[in-house]
C-alpha positions in Angstrom: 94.4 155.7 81.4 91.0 154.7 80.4 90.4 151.8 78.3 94.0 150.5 79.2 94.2 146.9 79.9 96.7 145.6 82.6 98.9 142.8 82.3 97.5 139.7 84.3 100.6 139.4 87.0 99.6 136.0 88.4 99.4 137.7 91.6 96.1 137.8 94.0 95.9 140.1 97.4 99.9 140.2 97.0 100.0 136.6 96.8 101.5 134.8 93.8 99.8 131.6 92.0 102.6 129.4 93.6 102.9 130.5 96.7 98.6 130.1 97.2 99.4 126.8 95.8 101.7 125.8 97.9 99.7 126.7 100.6 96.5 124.8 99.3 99.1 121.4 99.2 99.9 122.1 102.6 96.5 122.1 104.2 95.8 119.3 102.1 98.6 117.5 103.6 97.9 118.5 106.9 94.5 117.2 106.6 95.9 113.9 105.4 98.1 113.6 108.7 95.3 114.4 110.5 92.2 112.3 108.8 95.1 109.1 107.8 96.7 109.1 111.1 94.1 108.6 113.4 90.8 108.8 112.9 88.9 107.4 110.4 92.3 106.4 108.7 93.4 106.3 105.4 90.9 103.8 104.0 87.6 105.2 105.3 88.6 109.0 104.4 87.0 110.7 101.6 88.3 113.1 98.9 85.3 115.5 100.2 85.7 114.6 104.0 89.8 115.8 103.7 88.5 118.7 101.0 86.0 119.3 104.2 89.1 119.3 106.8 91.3 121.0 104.9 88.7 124.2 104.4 88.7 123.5 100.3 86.8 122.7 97.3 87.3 119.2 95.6 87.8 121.1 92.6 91.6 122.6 94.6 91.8 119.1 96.1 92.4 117.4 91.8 94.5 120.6 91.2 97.2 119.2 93.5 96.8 115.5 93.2 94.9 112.9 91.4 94.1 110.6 94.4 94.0 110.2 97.9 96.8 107.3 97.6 99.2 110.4 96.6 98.3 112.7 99.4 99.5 109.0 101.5 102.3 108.5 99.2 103.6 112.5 99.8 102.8 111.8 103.8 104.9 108.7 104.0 108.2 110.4 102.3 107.6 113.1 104.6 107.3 111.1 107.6 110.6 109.1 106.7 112.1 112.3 105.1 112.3 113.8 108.9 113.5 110.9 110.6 116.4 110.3 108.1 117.3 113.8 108.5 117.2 113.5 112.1 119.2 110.5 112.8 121.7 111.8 109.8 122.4 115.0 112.2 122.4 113.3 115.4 125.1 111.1 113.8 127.0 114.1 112.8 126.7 116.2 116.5 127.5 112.5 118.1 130.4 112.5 115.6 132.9 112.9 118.7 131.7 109.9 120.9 132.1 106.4 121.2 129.6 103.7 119.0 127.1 103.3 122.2 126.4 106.9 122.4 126.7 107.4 118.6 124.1 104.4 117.5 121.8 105.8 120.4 121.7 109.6 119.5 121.0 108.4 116.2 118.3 106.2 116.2 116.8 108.1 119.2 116.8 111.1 116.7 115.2 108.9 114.4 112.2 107.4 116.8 112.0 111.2 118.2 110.9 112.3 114.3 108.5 109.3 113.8 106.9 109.1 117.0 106.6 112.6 118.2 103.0 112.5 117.2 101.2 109.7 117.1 99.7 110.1 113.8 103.2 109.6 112.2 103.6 106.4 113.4 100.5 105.4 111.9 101.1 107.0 108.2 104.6 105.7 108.0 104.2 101.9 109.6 100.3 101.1 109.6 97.9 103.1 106.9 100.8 102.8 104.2 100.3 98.8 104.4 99.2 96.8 101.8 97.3 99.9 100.1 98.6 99.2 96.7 102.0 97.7 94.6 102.8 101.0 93.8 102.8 101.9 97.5 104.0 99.0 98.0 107.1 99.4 96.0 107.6 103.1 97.7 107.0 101.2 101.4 109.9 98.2 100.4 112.1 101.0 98.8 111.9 103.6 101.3 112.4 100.7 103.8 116.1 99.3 101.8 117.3 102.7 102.0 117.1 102.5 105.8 118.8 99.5 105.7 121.2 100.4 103.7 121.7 103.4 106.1 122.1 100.6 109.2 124.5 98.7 106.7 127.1 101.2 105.9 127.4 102.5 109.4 127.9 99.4 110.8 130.4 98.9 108.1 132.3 101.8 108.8 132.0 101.7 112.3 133.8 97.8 111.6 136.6 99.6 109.9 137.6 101.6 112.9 137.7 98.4 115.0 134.6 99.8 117.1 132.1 97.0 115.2 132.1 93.4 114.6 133.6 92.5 111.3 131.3 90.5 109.0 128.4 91.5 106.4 126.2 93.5 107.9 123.4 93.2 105.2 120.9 90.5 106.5 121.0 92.1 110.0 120.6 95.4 109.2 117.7 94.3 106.8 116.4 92.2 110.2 116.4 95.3 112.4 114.8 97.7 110.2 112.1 94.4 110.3 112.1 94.9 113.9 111.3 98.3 113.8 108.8 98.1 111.5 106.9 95.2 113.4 107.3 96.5 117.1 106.4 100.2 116.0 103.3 99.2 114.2 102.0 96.6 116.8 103.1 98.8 119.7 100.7 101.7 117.5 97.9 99.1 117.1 98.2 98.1 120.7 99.7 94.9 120.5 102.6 95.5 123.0 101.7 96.6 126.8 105.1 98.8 127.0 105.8 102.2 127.4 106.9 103.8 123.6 110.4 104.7 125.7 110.3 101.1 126.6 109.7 100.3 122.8 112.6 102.4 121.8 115.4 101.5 124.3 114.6 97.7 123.6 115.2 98.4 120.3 118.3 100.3 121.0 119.7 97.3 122.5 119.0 94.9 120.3 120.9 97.5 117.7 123.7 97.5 119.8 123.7 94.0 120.2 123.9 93.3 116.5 126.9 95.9 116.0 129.2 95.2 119.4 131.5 92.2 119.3 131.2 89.3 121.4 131.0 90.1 125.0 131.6 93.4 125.0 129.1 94.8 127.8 126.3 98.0 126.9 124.4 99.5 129.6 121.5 96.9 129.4 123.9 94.0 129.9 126.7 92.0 128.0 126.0 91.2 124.7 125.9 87.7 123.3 126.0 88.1 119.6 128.0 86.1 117.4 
């Protein structure tokens, strides 16, 4: 009818306003990954050089977030997001087997979601550093969750007699250390090893802090104690 004005359905070419916002966040995010994790890097990456990656306007870029520190902050919680979800179902399909295979399903799960591109690595253990306390806070937060992750596994694997019984707290906080140091020096070059070299070292030395005294693993006995 002539003169009749329609209701505006917040719909464009079929598409609603969420769902095109949605999608602007995720090229936005997957020009961080891109841009952050490996070259230039986080720190000499402008809000119109990702706006230029990611095909939009600076103007889409402020709709979604106020800085370039959250389109780092959202890319670190991803990164960790899929490597906690990863070693959590590894842990449940390697439910079954004995604490050797279990520990290396699940932090092989774990290494296999960080490290699958090498741009992860670099958002979750080198570009996050030192950026500011409030990532700070998110970096040392995100990073005692993981421990506490290591801790109550051990911890559980103690009560069934598989484990060494004692307090699992500063070791677990010491690995997650390790991991941290030798994944972000092994990124930055530091370390002339394979990253499967990286990762079964690291294995081992997980093993070695959970397996009681002299009990052998397939690197070797263990000496812990």
């Amino acid at each position: 009818m002539a003169g009749k004005v329609r209701r505006p359905t917040g719909r464009y070419a079929g598409r609603s306003t969420q769902d095109r916002r949605a999608e602007r966040r995720q090229r936005l995010l997957d020009a961080g990954m891109r841009l952050f994790g490996d070259s230039p890097g986080y720190r000499a990456t402008s809000v119109a050089a990702l706006c230029a990656d990611a095909g939009l306007s600076t103007r889409q870029f402020y709709e979604e977030f106020r800085s370039l520190e959250e389109v780092l902050a959202a890319l670190h919680l991803l990164v960790n997001d899929w490597a906690e979800q990863a070693a959590a179902e590894a842990l449940a399909e390697a439910s079954g087997l004995g604490l050797e295979e279990r520990v290396a399903a699940a932090f092989r799960a774990y290494a296999s979601a960080v490290t699958s591109e090498p741009r992860r690595i670099r958002i979750a253990f080198v570009e996050i550093v030192g950026v500011s306390p409030q990532l700070e806070h998110q970096r040392l937060s995100r990073r005692s969750r993981w421990v506490e992750f290591i801790r109550a596994e051990a911890e559980a694997a103690a009560e069934r007699g598989e484990a060494a019984p004692r307090d699992y707290r500063l070791s677990s906080t010491a690995f997650i250390g390790a991991v941290n140091g030798l994944l972000h020096d092994w990124s930055a070059g530091w370390v002339d090893a394979t990253l499967d070299e990286v990762v079964d070292e690291l294995v081992l030395i997980l093993l070695a802090m959970l397996l009681p005294p002299g009990r052998q693993t397939a690197g070797g006995p263990v000496t812990n104690g």
